[in-house]
Every structure is written in structure tokens, then in C-alpha cells.
N, C-alpha and C positions, 0 to 999 in steps of 0.2 A: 964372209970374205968379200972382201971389194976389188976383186981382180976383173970384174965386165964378164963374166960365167953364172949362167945360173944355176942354183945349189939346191936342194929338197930337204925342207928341214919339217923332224916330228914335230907336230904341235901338239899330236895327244895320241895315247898308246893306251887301248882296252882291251881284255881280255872279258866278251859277254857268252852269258850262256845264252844258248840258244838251240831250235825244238829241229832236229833233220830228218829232213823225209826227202824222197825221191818223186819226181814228175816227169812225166811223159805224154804226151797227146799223137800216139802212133799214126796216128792221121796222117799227121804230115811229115813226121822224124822219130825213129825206133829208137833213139838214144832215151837213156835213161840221166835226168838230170839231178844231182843232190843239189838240194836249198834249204836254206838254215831260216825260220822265224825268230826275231828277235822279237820278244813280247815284251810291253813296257816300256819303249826304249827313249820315251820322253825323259825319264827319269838320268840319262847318261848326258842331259843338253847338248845334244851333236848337234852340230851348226850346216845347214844346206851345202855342198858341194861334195870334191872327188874324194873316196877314202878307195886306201890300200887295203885288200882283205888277205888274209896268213891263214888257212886251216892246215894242223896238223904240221907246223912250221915250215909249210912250203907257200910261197907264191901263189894267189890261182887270180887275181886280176884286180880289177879296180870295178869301182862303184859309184854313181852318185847318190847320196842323201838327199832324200825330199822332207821337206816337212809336210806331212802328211798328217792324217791322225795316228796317233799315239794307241789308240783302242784295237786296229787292224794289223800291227805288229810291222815290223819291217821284214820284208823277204831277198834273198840275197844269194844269189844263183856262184855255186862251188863247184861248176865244170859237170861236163861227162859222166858218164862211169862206163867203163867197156867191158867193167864182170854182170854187169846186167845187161842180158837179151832179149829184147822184145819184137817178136812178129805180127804182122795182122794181115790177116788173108781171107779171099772170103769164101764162105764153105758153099762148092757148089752144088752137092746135093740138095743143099737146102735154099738153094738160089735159083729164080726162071721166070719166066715170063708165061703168063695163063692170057688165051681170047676170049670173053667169057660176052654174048652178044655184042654190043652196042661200045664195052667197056673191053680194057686192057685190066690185068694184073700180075705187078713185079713181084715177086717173095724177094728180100736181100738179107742175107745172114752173112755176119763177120766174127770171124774169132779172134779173139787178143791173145797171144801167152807171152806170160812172165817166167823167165827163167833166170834164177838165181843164181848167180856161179862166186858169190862171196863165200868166207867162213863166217858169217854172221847172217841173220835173219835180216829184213829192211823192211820199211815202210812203203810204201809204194802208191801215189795217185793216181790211179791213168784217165785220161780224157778224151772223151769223145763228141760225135751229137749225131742226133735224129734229126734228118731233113725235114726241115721244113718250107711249108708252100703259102703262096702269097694268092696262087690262081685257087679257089672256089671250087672248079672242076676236077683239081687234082687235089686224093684226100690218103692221108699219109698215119699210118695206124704205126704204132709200135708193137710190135708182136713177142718181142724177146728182149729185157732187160738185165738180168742175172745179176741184181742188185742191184743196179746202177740208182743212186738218186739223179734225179730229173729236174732240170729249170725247164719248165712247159713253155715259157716264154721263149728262150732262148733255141732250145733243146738240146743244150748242154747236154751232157750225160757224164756222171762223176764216180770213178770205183776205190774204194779206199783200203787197199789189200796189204795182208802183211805173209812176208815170205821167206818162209825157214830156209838156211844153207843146203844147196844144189836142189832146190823143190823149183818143177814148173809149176804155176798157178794158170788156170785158161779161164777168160770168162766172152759170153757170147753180146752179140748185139745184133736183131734183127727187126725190120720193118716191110709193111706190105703199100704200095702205093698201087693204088685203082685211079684209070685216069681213061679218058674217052681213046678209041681205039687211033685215031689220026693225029693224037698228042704225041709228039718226043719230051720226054723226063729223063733227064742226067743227074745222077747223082754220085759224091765219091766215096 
């Protein structure tokens, strides 16, 4: 229309399959997020900018398209979910501080739980990491990983869990850091 209004016109309407899993890095936010992988998606020639995304024929937001590689799949973040709960807290029996001569030693143990409160089972990533140190003096062991695969560089820490309808799942993460006894070490 040529009335001086600006109008929103489809240019192109898909319906892609794509792989859903749930992500969380309780570190910093207990929410549980669905995100959809679209694998392959060179093949749909989407063009750089905003797309609308519709799951489940409701609204959940907008997007930009990158052109990226095609090989690493596009991921695409579908909100919330408030039937999955997640805590992480740290256990303090198994948490404290030892003076051992010369040197200091922290024990830090934290627990994750995932608790399901869908009628279906889910996928679930959760994300974390093992502190790491840059000083020499301070030497940071992992003591407790409960499957987690590990980027040693980074120390990411990655759990890739699946969780049947109203099942908690717990898994642990704990590290020791020895550090000279006049050191302050913060970690969260």
C-alpha cells in the first residue's frame, strides 16, 4: 500500500525440522532454556537478517540469521521453560578450608539438580567450569566431575542428561585449590 505506513510483508514461510534440547549454565541463571538445531540449513538459502520464529503455533520472538557455516548447524533459542527446575548449591559437608604448614587448602563441592516436572522425558545440557588460575602459586585440582566432559583449556565442564517425567537427576562438581596460606582465592 502506498498510504506513507509501514507494512510487514512475508517473504518466505518454512516449516524446518529441527533437533530440541534444553540448556542451562545454573552458574549464573536456574532457568532451563529450549533451543532448536537446525542442521544443514545452507540447503533452505536463508539470506542474513531478522526472521520471526512460530513454535508450536505460538509467537516466541525474533532472530537474526548469520551466515555462518552451514556444518555447525543454526541454533535458535525458544524461551524458558518454568516446568523444569534447576538448583545449584554448594554442599557444605563437603566444603572448607584446611591450614596445612606453609599452604592453605579449599575443598568446593557443588551440586546441580534437575527436576522434571513435564509429561515427557527431555534432553538437558547443563554447563558449568572449573576455576581456573593464571598465578603459578595457586594450583586448582578437580576432584569431582560426575561425568562431566571437560575443555581443559577452558574448563568448561559439559553434562549431557536425559530426564524422564517428574524424575530429579543430581550430578556433582567439586575442586581442591592449594594456595600459600597469605593468598585470598575467590571463586564462584
Amino acid at each position: 500500500l502506498s498510504n506513507n505506513k509501514q507494512h510487514s510483508v512475508a517473504l518466505k514461510e518454512l516449516s524446518i525440522p529441527a533437533e530440541y534440547n534444553y540448556v542451562s549454565v545454573p552458574k549464573y541463571d536456574t532457568s532451563a532454556y529450549l533451543t532448536a538445531t537446525i542442521k544443514d540449513y545452507a540447503q533452505y538459502n536463508l539470506l542474513p537478517g531478522e526472521a520471526n520464529v512460530i513454535f508450536d503455533g505460538m509467537y516466541v520472538g525474533k532472530t537474526n540469521i548469520r551466515a555462518t557455516s552451514a556444518k555447525e548447524g543454526m541454533r535458535l533459542s525458544l524461551g524458558k521453560d518454568d516446568n523444569i527446575s534447576i538448583t545449584r548449591k554448594k554442599v557444605n559437608d563437603k566444603s572448607g578450608t584446611k591450614m596445612l604448614s606453609s599452604r592453605k587448602q579449599e575443598d568446593v563441592m557443588y551440586e546441580i539438580n534437575v527436576r522434571n516436572n513435564k509429561k515427557e522425558s527431555i534432553q538437558i545440557v547443563l554447563e558449568d567450569q572449573k576455576p581456573l588460575s593464571a598465578n603459578s602459586d595457586i594450583e586448582i585440582t578437580l576432584v569431582e566431575k560426575d561425568g562431566a566432559e571437560i575443555n581443559e583449556e577452558t574448563g568448561k565442564m559439559t553434562w549431557k542428561l536425559s530426564v524422564k517425567s517428574n524424575e530429579t537427576k543430581k550430578v556433582r562438581m567439586g575442586y581442591q585449590i592449594k594456595s600459600a596460606k597469605d593468598k585470598s582465592v575467590t571463586t564462584k
